[in-house]
N, C-alpha and C positions, 0 to 999 in steps of 0.2 A: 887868686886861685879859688875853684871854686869848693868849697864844702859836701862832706857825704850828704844824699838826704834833703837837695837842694829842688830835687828836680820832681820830687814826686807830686805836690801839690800846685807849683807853678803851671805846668802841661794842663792841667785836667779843671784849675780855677784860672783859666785864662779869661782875660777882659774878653778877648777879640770872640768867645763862645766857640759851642761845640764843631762849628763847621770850620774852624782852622788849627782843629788840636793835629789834626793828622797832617800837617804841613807844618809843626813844628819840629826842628832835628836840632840835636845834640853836636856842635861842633867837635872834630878831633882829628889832632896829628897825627901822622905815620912818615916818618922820614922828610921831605919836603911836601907830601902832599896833603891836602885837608879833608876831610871825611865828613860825611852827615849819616846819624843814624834817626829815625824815629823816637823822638822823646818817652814816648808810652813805654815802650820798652826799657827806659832805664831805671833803675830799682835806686842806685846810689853811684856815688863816686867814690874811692877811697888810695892812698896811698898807695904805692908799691910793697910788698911784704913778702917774706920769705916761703915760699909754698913747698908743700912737700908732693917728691915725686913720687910718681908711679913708673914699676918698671916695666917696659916695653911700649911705655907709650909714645905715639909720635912726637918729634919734635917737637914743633908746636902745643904742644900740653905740656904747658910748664909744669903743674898738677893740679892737691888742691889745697884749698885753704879750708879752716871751719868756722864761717860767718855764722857768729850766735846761734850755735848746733847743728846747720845745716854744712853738708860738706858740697862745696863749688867748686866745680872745675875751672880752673884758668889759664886760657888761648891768650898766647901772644902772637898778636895780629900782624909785627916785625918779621917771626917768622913765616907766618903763615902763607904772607905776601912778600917774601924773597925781598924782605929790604935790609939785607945787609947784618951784620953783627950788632944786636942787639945791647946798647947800654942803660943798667939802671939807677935812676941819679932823681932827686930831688923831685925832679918834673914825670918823672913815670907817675902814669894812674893806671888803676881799672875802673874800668866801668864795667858795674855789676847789672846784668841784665835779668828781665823775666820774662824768658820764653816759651808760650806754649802750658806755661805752668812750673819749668826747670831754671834754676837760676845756676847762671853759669857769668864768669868774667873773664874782660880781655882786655889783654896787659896793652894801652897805645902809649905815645910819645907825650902828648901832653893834651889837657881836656882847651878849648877855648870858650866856647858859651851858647847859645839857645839861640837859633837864627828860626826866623817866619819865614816863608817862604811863598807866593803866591804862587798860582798853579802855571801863569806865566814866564814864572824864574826857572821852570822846572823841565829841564829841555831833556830830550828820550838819549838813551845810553849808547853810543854810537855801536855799529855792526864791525865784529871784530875776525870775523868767521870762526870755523872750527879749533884754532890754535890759542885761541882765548877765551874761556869760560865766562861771558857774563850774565848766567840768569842773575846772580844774588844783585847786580847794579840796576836801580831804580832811576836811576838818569844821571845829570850833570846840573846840579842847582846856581844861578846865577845871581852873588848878592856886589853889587858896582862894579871893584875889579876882581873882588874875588871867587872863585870858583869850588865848588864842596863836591866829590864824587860821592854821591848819595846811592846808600847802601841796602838792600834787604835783609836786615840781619836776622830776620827768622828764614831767608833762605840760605844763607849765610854757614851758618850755623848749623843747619839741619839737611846740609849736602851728607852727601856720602860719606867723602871725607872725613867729614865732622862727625858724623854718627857714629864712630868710636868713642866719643865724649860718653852716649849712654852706656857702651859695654861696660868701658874704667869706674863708674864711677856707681851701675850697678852693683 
């Protein structure tokens, strides 16, 4: 499992130098499928914990939690993405991000680890027409057999949708 606090110096003192920090991504689960986020963007890892809600907020805003004085909102990304009834067990994280300047976390299935990626591995997001939204997807990452749907999580996040995150939590 991996530890809060892991990620922040790893990304940015990598061997490989500054021109593959942005093709490093953040492995994570969501039901059966695997997810890639941009490493830069993650602040820490932590446990599952009890958050307090807010009322009227959308499903998906579980609420928030108070990370060492700052109060964070936290999306579970289960609901967000209609995967089903949500359970939380040993293997729940957040990963606490920083976007933009706003630190906000979201509740996934379980973390896996830090993949490279060449720009090669990196194939474009297929066309899904109007019945499915994908600006926030950055393509489909290919590492042997496994495949990571790799995510824009600052567009992600800062959809419409999402942009209730700033009303609640102003």
């Amino acid at each position: 499992m991996l530890q809060s606090g892991q990620f922040g110096a790893s990304a940015q003192g990598s061997k490989f130098g500054a021109e593959t920090a942005g093709n490093e991504f953040l492995s994570f689960t969501l039901g059966k499928e695997e997810y890639g986020i941009d490493i830069l963007k993650v602040q820490e890892i932590r446990g599952y914990e009890a958050v307090t809600r807010i009322a009227n907020a959308p499903e998906f805003i579980k609420g928030v939690v108070n990370l060492r004085g700052i109060i964070v909102p936290i999306v579970d990304m289960r609901i967000k993405f209609s995967l089903g009834e949500p359970t939380y067990d040993q293997f729940t994280v957040v990963i606490i991000l920083n976007i933009s300047g706003r630190v906000m976390g979201m509740v996934v299935d379980s973390v896996s680890d830090v993949i490279t990626l060449a720009p090669d591995q990196i194939k474009p997001a297929p066309e899904m027409g109007a019945a499915f939204n994908t600006d926030y997807l950055v393509g489909l990452g290919t590492l042997d057999e496994r495949m990571l749907i790799l995510v824009d999580i600052d567009k992600l996040m800062s959809s419409a949708e999402m942009g209730l995150i700033e009303q609640i939590v102003a």
